[in-house]
N, C-alpha and C positions, 0 to 999 in steps of 0.2 A: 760174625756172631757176637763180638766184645760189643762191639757200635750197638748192636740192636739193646743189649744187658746193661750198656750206659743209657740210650735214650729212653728205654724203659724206669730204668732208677731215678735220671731226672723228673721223668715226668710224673714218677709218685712222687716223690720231697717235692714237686710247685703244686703239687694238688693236694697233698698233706697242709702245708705252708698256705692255701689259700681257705683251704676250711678250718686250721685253728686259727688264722687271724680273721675270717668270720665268728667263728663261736666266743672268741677274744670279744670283737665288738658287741657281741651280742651279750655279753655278760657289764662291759663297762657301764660304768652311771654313764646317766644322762645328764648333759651338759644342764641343761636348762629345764625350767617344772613347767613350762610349757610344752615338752615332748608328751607328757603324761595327764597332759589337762585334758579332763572331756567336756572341759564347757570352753575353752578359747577353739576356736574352728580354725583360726588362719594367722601366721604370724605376720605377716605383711600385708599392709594395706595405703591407700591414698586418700589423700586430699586436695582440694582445690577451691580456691578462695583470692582477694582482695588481700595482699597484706596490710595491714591497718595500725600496727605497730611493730617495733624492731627493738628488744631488747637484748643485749649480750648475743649470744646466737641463738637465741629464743624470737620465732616471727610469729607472728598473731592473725590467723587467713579471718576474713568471716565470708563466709555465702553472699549471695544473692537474697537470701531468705531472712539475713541476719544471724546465724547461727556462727559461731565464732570458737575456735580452737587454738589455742598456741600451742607448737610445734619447738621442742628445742633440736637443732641442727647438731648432730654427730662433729664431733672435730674433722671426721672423715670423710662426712657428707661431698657428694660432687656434685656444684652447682657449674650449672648452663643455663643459656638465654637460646631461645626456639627463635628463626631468624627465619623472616619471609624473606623468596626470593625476591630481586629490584621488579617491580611494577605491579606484583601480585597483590589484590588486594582482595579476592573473596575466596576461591575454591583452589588450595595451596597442592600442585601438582608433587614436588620438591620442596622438601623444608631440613634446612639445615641448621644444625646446634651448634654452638660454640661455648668453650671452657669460659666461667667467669670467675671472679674472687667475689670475699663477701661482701664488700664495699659495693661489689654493683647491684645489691639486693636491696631495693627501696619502698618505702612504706608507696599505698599505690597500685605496685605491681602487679599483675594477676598470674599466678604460678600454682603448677604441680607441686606435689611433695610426696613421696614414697616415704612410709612410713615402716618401722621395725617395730613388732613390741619383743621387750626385753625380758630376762628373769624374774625380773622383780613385777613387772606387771605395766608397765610405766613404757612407753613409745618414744622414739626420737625418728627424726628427718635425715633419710639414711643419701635422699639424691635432692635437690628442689630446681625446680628448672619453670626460668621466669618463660611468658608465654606471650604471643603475639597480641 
């Protein structure tokens, strides 16, 4: 009978415990004014382009169309190079990524870039990953 009187009282304190540290969250600010925007729809998004120049960790895609963006690169950013397998050369069955540094990131290049917009309203390149 004790057993049942303990597992009973645990289990109200982790259910007490889980609905004020819900109601807690639900009362904290919000980190960023993009939780409470109703005109930003999405806080991440991509790109894909020609790098065409490379400043500091700022890289510069343009299109195919000419349209041109610079992207500055998170110190955190994690770049990768997309690597055909040996002989493959149109309809890539297997494709494997490999870690690069940013020295391998060359004007040229044609790459992704996952984009974050921030607080303030301003985007950085949160992954960029050169492309076959």
């Amino acid at each position: 009978m004790n057993k049942i009187f303990v597992i009973i009282a645990v289990a109200i304190l982790i259910g007490a415990g889980l609905i004020l540290g819900y109601r807690k969250g639900l009362e904290a600010p919000r980190p960023s004014i993009l939780e409470n925007s109703k005109v930003v729809l999405a806080r991440y998004a991509a790109a894909q382009g020609i790098i065409t120049a490379i400043q500091d960790r700022t890289v510069t895609l343009t299109s195919q169309e000419g349209d041109t963006l610079s992207i500055p690169l998170a110190p955190t950013a994690k770049l990768l190079a997309l690597i055909l397998p040996q002989g493959k050369t149109s309809e890539v069955l297997k494709q494997e990524t490999k870690e690069i540094i940013f020295s391998d990131v060359k004007v040229g290049d044609k790459v992704a870039v996952q984009l974050e917009l921030g607080q303030n309203g301003a985007f950085k390149g949160i992954s960029l990953t050169i492309l076959p």
